[in-house]
VOFIBA-674141 format. One record per residue: residue number from 1; x negated, y, z of N, C-alpha, C, O in turn. Coordinates in nm, 4 decimals. Each point is the difference from the previous one (the first is absolute). Example, Ala and Ser with C-alpha at 12.3 -4.5 7.8 and 13.67 -1.06 7.14 Angstrom:
+-----+----------+----------+----------+----------+----------+----------+----------+----------+----------+----------+----------+----------+
: seq :   n_east :  n_north :     n_up :  ca_east : ca_north :    ca_up :   c_east :  c_north :     c_up :   o_east :  o_north :     o_up :
+-----+----------+----------+----------+----------+----------+----------+----------+----------+----------+----------+----------+----------+
:   1 :  -1.3190 :  -0.5690 :   0.7800 :   0.0890 :   0.1190 :   0.0000 :  -0.0900 :   0.1200 :   0.0000 :  -0.1036 :  -0.0019 :   0.0665 :
:   2 :   0.1386 :   0.1069 :  -0.1385 :  -0.0820 :   0.1190 :   0.0060 :   0.0770 :   0.1090 :   0.0730 :  -0.0509 :   0.1108 :   0.0169 :
+-----+----------+----------+----------+----------+----------+----------+----------+----------+----------+----------+----------+----------+
***
This chain:
+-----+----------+----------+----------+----------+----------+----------+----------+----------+----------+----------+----------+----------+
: seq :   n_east :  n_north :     n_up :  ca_east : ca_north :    ca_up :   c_east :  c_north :     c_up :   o_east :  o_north :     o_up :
+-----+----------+----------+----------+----------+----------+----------+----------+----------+----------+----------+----------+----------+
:   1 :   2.1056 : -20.7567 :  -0.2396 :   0.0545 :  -0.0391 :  -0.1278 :  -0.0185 :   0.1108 :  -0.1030 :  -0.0558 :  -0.0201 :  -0.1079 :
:   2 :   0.1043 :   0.1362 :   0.1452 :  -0.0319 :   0.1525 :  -0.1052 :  -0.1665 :   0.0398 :  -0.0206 :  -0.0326 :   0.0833 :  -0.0847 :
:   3 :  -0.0860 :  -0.1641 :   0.1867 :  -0.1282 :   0.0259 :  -0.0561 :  -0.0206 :  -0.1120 :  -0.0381 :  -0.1197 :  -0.0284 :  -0.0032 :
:   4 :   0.1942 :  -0.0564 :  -0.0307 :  -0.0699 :  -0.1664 :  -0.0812 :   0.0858 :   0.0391 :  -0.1737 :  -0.0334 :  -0.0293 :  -0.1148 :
:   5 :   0.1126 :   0.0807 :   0.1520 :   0.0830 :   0.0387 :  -0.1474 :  -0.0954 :   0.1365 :  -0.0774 :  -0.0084 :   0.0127 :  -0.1222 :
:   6 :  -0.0503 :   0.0705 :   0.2119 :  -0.0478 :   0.1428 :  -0.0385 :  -0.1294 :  -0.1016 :  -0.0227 :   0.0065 :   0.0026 :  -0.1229 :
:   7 :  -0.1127 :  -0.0850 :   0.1479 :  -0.1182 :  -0.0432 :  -0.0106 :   0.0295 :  -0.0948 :  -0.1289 :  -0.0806 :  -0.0280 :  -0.0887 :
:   8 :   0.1975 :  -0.0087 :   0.0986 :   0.0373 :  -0.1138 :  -0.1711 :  -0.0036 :   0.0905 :  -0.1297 :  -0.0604 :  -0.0233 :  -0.1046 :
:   9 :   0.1378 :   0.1299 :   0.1357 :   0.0108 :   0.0768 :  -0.0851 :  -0.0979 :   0.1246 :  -0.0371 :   0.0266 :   0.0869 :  -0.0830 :
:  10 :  -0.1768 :  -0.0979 :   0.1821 :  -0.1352 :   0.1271 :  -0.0641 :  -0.0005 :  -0.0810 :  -0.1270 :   0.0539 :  -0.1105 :  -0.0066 :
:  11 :  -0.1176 :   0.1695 :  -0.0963 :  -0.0291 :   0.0230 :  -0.1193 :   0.0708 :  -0.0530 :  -0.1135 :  -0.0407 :  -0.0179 :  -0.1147 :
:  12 :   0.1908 :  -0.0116 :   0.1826 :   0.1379 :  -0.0377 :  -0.1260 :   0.0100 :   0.1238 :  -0.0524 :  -0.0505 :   0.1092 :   0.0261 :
:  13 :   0.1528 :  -0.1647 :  -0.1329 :   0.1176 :   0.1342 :  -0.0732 :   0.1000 :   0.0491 :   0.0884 :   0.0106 :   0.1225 :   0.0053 :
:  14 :   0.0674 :  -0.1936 :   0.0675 :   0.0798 :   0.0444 :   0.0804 :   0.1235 :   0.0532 :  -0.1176 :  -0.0058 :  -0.0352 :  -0.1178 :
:  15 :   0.0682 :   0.0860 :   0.1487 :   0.1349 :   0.0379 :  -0.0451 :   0.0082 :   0.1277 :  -0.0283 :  -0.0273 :   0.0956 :   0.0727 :
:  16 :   0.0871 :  -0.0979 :  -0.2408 :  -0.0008 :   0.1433 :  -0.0784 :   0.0963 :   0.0084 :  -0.0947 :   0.0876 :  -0.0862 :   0.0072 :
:  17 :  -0.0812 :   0.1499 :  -0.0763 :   0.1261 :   0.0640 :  -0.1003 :   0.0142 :  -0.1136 :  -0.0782 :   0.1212 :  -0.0208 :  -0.0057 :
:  18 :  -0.1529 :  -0.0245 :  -0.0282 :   0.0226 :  -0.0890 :  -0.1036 :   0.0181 :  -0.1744 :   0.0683 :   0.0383 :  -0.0922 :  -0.0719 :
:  19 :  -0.0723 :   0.0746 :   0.2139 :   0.0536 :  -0.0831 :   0.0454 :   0.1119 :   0.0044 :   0.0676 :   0.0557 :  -0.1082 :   0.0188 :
:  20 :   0.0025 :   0.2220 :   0.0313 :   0.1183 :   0.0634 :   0.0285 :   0.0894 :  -0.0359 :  -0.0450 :   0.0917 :  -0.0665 :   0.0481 :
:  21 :  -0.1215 :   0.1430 :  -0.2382 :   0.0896 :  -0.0479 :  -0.1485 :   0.0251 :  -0.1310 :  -0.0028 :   0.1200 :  -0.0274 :  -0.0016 :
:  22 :  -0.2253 :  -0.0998 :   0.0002 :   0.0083 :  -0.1159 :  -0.0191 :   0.1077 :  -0.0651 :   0.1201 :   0.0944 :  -0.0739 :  -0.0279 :
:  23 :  -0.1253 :   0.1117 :   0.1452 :   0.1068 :  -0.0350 :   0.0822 :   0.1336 :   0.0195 :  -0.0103 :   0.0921 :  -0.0802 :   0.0157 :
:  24 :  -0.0911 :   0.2072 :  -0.0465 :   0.1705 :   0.0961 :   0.0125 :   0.0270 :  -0.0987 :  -0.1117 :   0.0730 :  -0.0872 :   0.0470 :
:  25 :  -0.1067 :   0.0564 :  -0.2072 :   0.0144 :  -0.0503 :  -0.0696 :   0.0277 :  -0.1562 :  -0.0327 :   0.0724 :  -0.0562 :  -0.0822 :
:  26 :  -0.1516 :   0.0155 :   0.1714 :   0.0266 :  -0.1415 :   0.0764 :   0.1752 :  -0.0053 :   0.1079 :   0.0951 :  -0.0766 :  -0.0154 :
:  27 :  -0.1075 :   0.1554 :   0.0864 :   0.1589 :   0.0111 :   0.0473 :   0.0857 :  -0.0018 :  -0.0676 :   0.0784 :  -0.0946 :  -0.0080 :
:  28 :  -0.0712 :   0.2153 :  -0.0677 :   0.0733 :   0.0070 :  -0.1119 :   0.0586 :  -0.1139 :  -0.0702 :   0.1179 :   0.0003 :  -0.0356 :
:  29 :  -0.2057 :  -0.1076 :   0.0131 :   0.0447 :  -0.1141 :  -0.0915 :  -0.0011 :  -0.0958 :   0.0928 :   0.0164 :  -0.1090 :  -0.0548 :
:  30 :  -0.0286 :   0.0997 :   0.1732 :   0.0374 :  -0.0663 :   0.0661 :   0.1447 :   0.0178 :   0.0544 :   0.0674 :  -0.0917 :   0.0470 :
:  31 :  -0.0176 :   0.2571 :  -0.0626 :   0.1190 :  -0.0150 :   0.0829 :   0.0885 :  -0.0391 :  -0.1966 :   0.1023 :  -0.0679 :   0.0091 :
:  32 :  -0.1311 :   0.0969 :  -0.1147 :   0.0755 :  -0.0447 :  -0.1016 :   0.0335 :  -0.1601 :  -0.0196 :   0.0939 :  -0.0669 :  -0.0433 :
:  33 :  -0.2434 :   0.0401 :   0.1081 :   0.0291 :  -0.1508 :  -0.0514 :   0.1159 :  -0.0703 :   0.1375 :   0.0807 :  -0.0930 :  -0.0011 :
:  34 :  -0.1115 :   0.1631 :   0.0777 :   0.1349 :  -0.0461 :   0.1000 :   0.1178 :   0.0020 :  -0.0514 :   0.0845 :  -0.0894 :   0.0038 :
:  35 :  -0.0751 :   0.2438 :  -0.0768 :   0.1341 :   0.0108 :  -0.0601 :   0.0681 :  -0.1183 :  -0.1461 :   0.1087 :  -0.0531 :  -0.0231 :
:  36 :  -0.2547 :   0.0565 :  -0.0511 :   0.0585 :  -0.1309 :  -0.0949 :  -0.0471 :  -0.0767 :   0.0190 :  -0.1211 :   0.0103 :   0.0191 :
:  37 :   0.2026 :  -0.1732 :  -0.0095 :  -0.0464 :  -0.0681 :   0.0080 :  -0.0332 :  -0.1415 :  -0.0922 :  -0.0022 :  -0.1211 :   0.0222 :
:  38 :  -0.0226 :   0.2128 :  -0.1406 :   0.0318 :  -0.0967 :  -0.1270 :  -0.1923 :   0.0078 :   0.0097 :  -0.0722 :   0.0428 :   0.0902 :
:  39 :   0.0359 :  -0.1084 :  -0.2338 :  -0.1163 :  -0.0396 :  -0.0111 :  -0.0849 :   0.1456 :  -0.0204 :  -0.1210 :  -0.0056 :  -0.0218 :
:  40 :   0.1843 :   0.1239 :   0.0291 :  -0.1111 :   0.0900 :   0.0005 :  -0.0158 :   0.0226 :   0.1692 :  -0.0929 :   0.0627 :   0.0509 :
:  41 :   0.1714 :  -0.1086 :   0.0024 :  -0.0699 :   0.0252 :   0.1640 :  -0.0920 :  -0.1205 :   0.0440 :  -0.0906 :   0.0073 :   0.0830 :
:  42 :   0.1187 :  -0.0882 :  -0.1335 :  -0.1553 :  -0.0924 :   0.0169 :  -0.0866 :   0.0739 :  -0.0520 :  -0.0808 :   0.0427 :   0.0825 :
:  43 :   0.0576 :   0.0043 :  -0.2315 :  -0.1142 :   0.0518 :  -0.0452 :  -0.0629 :   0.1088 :   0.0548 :  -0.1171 :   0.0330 :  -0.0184 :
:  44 :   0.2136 :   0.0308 :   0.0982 :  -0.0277 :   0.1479 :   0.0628 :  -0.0452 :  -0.0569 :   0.1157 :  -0.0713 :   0.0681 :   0.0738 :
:  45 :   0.0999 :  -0.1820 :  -0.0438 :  -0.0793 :  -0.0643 :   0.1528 :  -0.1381 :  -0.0349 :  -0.0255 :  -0.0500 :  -0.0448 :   0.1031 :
:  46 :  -0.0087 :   0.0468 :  -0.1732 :  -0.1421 :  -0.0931 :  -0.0655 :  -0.0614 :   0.1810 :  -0.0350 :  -0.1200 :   0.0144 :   0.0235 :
:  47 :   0.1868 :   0.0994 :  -0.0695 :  -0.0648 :   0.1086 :  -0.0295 :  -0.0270 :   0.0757 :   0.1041 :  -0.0961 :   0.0768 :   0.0034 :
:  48 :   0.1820 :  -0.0931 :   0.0933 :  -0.0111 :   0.0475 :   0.1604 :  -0.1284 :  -0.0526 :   0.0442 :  -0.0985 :   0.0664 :   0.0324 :
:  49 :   0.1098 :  -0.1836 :  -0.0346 :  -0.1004 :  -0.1072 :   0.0766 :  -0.0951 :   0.0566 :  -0.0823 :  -0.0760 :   0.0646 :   0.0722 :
:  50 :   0.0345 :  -0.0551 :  -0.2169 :  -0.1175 :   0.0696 :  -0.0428 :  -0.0304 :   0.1677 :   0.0591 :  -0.1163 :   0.0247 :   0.0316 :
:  51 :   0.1697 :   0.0323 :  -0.0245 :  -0.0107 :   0.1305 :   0.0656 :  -0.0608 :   0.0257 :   0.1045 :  -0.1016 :   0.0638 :   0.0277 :
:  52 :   0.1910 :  -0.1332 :   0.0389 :  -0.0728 :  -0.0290 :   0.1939 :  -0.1302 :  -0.0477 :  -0.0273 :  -0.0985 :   0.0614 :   0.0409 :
:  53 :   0.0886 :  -0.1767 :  -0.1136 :  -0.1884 :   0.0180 :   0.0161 :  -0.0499 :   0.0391 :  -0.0687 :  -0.1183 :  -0.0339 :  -0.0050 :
:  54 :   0.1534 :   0.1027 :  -0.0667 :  -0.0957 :   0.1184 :  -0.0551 :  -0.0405 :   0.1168 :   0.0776 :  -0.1113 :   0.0519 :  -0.0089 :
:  55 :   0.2071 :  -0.0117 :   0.0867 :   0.0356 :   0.0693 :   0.1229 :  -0.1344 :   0.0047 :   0.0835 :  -0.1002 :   0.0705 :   0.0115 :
:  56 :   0.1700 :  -0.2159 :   0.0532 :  -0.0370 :  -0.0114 :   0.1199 :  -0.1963 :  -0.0033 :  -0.1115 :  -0.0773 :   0.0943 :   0.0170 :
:  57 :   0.0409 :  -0.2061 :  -0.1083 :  -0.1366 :  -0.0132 :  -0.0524 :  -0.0624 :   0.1650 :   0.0263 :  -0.0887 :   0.0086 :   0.0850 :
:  58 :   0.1250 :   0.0975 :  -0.1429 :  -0.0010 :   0.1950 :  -0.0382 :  -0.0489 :  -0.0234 :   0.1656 :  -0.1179 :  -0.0017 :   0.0353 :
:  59 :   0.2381 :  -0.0161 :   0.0583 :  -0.0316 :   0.0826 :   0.1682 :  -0.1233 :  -0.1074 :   0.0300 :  -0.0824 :   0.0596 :   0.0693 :
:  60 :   0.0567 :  -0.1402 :  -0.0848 :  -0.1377 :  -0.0828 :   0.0474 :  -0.1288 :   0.0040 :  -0.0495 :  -0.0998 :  -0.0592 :   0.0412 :
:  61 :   0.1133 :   0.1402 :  -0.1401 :  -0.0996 :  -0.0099 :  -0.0846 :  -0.1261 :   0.0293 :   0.0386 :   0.0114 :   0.0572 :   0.1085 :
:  62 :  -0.1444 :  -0.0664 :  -0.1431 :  -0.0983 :   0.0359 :   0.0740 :  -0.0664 :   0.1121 :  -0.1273 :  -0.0661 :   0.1024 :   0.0170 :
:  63 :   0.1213 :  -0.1789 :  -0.1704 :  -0.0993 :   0.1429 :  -0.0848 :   0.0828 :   0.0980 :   0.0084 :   0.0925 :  -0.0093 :  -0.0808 :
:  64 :  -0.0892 :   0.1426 :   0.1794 :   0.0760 :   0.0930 :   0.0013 :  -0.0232 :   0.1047 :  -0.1322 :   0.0644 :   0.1043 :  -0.0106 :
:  65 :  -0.1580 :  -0.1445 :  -0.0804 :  -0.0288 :   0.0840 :  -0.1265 :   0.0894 :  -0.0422 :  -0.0631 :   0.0864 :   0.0739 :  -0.0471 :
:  66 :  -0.0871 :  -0.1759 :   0.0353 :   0.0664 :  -0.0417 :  -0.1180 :   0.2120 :  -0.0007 :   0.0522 :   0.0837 :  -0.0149 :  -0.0890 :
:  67 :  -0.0509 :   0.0295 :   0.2066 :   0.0632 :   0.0267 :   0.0048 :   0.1161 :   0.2004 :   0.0177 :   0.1135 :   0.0473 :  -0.0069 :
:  68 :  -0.2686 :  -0.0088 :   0.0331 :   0.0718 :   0.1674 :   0.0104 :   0.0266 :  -0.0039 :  -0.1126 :   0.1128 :   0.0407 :  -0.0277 :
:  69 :  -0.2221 :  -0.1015 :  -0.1151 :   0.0284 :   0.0660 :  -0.1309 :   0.1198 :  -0.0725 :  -0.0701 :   0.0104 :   0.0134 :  -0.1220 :
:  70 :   0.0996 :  -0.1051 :   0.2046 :   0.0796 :  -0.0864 :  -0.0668 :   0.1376 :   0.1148 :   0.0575 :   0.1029 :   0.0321 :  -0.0594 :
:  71 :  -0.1492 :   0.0047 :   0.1835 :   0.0915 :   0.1450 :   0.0504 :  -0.0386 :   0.0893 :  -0.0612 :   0.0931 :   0.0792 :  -0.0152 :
:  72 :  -0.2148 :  -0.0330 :  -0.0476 :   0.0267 :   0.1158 :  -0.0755 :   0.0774 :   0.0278 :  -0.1119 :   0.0679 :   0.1004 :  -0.0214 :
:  73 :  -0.0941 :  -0.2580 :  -0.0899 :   0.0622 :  -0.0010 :  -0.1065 :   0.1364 :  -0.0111 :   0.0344 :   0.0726 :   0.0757 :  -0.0644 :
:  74 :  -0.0148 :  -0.1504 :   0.1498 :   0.1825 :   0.0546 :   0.0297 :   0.0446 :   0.1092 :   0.0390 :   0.1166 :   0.0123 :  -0.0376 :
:  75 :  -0.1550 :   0.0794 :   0.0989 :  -0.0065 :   0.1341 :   0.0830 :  -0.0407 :   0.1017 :  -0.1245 :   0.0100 :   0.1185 :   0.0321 :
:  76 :  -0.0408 :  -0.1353 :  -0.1274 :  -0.0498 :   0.0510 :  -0.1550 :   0.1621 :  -0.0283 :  -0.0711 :   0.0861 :   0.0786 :  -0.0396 :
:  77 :  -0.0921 :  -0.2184 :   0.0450 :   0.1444 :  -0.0434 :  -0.0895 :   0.1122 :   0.0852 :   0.0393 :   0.0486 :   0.0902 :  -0.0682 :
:  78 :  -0.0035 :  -0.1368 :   0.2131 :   0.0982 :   0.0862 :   0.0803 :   0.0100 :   0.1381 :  -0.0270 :   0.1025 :   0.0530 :  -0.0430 :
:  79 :  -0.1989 :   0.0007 :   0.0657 :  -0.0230 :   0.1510 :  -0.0384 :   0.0589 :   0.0488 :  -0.1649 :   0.0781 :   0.0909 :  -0.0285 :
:  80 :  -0.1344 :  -0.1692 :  -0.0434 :   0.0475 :   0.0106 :  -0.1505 :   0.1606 :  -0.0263 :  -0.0306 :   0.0590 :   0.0714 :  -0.0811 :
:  81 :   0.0147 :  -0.1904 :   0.1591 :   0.0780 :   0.0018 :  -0.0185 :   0.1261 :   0.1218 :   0.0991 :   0.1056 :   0.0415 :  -0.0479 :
:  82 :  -0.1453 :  -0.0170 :   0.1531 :   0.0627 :   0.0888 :   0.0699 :   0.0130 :   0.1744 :  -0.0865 :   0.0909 :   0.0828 :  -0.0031 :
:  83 :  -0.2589 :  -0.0869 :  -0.0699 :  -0.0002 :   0.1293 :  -0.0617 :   0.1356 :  -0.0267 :  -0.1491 :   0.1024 :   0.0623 :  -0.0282 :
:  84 :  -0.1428 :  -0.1348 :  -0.0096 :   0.1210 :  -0.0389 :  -0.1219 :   0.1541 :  -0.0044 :   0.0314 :   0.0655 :   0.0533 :  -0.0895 :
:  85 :  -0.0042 :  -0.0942 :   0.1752 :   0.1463 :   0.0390 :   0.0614 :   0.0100 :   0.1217 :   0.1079 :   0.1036 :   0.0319 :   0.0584 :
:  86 :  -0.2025 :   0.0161 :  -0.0466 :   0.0074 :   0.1820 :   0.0702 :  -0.0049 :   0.0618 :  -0.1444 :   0.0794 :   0.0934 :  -0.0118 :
:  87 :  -0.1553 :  -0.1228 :  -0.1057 :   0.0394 :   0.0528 :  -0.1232 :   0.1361 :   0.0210 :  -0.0490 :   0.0612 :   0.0994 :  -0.0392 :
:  88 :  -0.0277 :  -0.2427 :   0.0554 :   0.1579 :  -0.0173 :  -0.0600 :   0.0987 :   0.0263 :   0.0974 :   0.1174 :   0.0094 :  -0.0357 :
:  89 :  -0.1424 :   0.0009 :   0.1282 :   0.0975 :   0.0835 :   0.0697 :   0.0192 :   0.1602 :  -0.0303 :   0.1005 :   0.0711 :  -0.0022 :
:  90 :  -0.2209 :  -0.0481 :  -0.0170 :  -0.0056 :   0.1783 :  -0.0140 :   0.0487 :  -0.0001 :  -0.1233 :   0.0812 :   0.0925 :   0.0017 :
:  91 :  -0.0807 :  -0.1539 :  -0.1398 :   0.0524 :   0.0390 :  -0.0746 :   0.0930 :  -0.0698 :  -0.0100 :   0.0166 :  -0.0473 :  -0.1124 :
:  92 :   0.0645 :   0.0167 :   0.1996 :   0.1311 :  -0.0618 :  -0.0269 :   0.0646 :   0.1638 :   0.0648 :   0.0820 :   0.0616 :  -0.0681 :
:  93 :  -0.1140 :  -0.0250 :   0.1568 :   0.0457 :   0.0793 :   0.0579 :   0.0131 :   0.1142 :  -0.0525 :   0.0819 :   0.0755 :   0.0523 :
:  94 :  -0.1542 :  -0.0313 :  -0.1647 :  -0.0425 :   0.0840 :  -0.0955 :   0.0014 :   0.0143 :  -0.1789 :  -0.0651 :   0.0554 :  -0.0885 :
:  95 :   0.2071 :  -0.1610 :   0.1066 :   0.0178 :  -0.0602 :  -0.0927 :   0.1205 :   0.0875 :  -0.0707 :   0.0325 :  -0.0245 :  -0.1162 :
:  96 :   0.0362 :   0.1351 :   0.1983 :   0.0243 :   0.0835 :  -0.0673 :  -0.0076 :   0.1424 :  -0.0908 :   0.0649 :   0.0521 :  -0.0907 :
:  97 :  -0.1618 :  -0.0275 :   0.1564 :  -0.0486 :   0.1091 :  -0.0258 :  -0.1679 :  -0.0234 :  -0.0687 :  -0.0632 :   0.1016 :  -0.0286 :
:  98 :   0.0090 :  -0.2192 :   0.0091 :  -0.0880 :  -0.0037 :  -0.0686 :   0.0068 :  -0.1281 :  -0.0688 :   0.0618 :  -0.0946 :   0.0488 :
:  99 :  -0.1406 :   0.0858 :  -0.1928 :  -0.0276 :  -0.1520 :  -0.0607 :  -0.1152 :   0.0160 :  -0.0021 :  -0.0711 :   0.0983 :  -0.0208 :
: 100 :   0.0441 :  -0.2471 :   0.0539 :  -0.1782 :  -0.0276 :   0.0086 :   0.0183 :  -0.1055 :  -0.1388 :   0.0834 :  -0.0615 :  -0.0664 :
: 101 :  -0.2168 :   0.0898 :   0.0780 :  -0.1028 :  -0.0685 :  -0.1776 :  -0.1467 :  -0.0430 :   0.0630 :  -0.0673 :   0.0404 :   0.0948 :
: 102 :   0.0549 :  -0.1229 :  -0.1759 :  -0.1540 :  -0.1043 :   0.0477 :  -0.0866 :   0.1086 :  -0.0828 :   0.0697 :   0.0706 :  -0.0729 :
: 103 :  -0.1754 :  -0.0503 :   0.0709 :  -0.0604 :   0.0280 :  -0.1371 :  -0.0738 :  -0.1364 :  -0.0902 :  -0.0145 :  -0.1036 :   0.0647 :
: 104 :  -0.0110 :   0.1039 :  -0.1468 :   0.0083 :  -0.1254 :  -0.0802 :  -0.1559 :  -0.0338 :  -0.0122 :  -0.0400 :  -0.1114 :  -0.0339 :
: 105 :  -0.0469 :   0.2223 :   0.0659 :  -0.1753 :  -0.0525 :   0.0122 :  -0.0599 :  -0.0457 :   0.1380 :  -0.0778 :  -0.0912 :   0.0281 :
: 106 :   0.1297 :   0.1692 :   0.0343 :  -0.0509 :   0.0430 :   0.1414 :   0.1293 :  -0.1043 :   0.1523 :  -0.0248 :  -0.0327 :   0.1160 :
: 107 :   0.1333 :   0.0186 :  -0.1903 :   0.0864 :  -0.0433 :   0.1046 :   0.0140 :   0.0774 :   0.1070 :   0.0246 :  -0.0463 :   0.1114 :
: 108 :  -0.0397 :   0.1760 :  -0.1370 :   0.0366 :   0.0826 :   0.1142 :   0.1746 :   0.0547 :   0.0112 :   0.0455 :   0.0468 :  -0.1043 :
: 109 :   0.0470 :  -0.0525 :   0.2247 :   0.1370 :   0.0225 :   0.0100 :  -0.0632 :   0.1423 :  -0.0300 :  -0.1101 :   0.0467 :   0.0291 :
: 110 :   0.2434 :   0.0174 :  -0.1134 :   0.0024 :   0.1197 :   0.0056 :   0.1541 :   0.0387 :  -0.0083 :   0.0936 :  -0.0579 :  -0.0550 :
: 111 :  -0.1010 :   0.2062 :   0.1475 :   0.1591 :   0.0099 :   0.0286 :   0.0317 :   0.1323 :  -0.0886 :  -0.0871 :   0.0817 :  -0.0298 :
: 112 :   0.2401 :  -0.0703 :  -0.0130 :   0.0065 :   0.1369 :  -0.1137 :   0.1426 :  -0.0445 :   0.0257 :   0.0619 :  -0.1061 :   0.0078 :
: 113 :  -0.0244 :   0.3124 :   0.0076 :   0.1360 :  -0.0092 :   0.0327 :   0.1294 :  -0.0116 :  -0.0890 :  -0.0037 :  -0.0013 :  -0.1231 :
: 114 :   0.0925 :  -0.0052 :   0.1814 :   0.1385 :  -0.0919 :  -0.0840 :   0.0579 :   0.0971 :  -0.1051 :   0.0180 :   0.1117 :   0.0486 :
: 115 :   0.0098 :  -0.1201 :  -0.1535 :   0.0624 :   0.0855 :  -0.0898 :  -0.0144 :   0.0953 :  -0.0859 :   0.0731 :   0.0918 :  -0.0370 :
: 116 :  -0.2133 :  -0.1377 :   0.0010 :  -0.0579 :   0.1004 :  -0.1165 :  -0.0096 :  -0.0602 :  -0.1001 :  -0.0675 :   0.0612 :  -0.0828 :
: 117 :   0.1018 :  -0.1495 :   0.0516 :   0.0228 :  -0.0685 :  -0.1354 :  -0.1334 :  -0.0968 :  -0.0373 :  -0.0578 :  -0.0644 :   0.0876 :
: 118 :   0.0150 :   0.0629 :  -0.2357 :  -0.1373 :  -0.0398 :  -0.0056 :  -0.1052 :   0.0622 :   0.0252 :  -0.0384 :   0.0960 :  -0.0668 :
: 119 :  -0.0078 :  -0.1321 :   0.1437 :  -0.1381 :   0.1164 :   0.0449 :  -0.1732 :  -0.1152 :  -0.0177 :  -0.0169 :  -0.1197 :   0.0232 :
: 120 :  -0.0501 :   0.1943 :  -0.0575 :  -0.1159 :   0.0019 :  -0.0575 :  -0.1018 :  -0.0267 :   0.2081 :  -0.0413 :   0.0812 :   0.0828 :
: 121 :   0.0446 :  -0.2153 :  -0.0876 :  -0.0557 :  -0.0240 :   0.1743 :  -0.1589 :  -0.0127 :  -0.0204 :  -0.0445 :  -0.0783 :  -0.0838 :
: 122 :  -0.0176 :   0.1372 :   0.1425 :  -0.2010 :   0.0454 :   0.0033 :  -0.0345 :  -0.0895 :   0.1562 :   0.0133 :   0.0644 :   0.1041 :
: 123 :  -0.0551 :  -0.2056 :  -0.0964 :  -0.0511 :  -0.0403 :   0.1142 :  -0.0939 :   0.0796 :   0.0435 :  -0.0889 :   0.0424 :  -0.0739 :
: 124 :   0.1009 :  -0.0076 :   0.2257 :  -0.0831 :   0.0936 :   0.0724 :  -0.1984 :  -0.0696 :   0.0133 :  -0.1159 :   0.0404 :  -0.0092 :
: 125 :   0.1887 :  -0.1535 :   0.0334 :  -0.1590 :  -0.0966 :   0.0413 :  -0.0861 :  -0.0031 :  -0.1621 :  -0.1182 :   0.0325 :  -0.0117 :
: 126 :   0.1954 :  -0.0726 :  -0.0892 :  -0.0893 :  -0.0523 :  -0.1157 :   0.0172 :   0.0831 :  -0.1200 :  -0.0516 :  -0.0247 :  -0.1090 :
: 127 :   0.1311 :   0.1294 :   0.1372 :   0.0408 :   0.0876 :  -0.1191 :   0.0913 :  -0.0471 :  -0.1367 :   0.0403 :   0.0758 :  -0.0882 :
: 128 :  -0.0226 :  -0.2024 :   0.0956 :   0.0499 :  -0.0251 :  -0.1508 :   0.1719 :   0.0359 :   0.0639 :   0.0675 :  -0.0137 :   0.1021 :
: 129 :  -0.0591 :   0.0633 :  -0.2316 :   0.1275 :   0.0225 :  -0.0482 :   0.1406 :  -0.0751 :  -0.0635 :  -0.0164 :  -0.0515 :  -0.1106 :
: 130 :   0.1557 :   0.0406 :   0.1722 :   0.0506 :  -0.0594 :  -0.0951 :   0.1403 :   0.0362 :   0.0378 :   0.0352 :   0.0359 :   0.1124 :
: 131 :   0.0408 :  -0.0489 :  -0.2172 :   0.1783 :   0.0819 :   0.0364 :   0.0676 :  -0.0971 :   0.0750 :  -0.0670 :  -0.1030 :   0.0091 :
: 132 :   0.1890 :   0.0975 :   0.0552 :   0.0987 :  -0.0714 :   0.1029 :   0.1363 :   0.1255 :  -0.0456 :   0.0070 :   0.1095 :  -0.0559 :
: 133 :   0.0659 :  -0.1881 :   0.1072 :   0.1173 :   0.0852 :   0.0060 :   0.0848 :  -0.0075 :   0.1434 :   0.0463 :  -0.0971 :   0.0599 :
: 134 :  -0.0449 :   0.2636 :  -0.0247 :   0.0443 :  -0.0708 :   0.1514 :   0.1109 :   0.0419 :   0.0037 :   0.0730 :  -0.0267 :   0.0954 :
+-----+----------+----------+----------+----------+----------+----------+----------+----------+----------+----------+----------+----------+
***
């Protein structure tokens, strides 16, 4: 049975990060829609049911190109969003002793410490200049 399953599955996608996500995510609203049972747990039953075969379509797949690069672009996303709340955590944490400022060309965070009044802020990356008061 384990070499008729290993011979079904040469040259699939098989199972990866982003079908993982779709699953865990599929539970997820499956165990909510248990919990309500008004008309958004039907609807969450029909989004489940879309998930799973999307799922299960990803682990069967035979164009494995076209599926690494559907894991790359989430594994890209993820990454971006994980880097953005490790941001805001650090400056939450740092939220006393420093105020941060965007710079207004470049969008680069820049950090400058608490209590010098108006100060004259020089982005490191793009050079332009502009005052804040910290």
């Amino acid at each position: 049975m384990k070499e008729k399953l290993a011979r079904f599955m040469v040259g699939r996608n098989g199972n990866d990060q982003l079908n993982l996500f779709l699953l865990g995510l599929a539970l997820a609203l499956l165990v909510i829609a248990a919990i309500f049972k008004s008309s958004f747990g039907r609807i969450s039953y029909v989004i489940v049911l879309a998930l799973l075969g999307y799922a299960y379509f990803r682990m069967l797949s035979r164009n494995v190109y076209k599926r690494r690069e559907e894991n790359g672009k989430f594994i890209r996303a993820r990454y971006k969003l994980s880097a953005a709340v490790k941001l805001r955590k650090e400056q939450w944490i740092q939220r006393k002793d420093y105020k941060f400022f965007t710079c207004p060309s470049c969008k680069t965070t820049l950090r400058v410490p608490r209590g010098h009044g108006k100060i004259k802020i020089v982005c490191r990356k793009c050079g332009n200049s502009f005052t804040g008061k910290s």
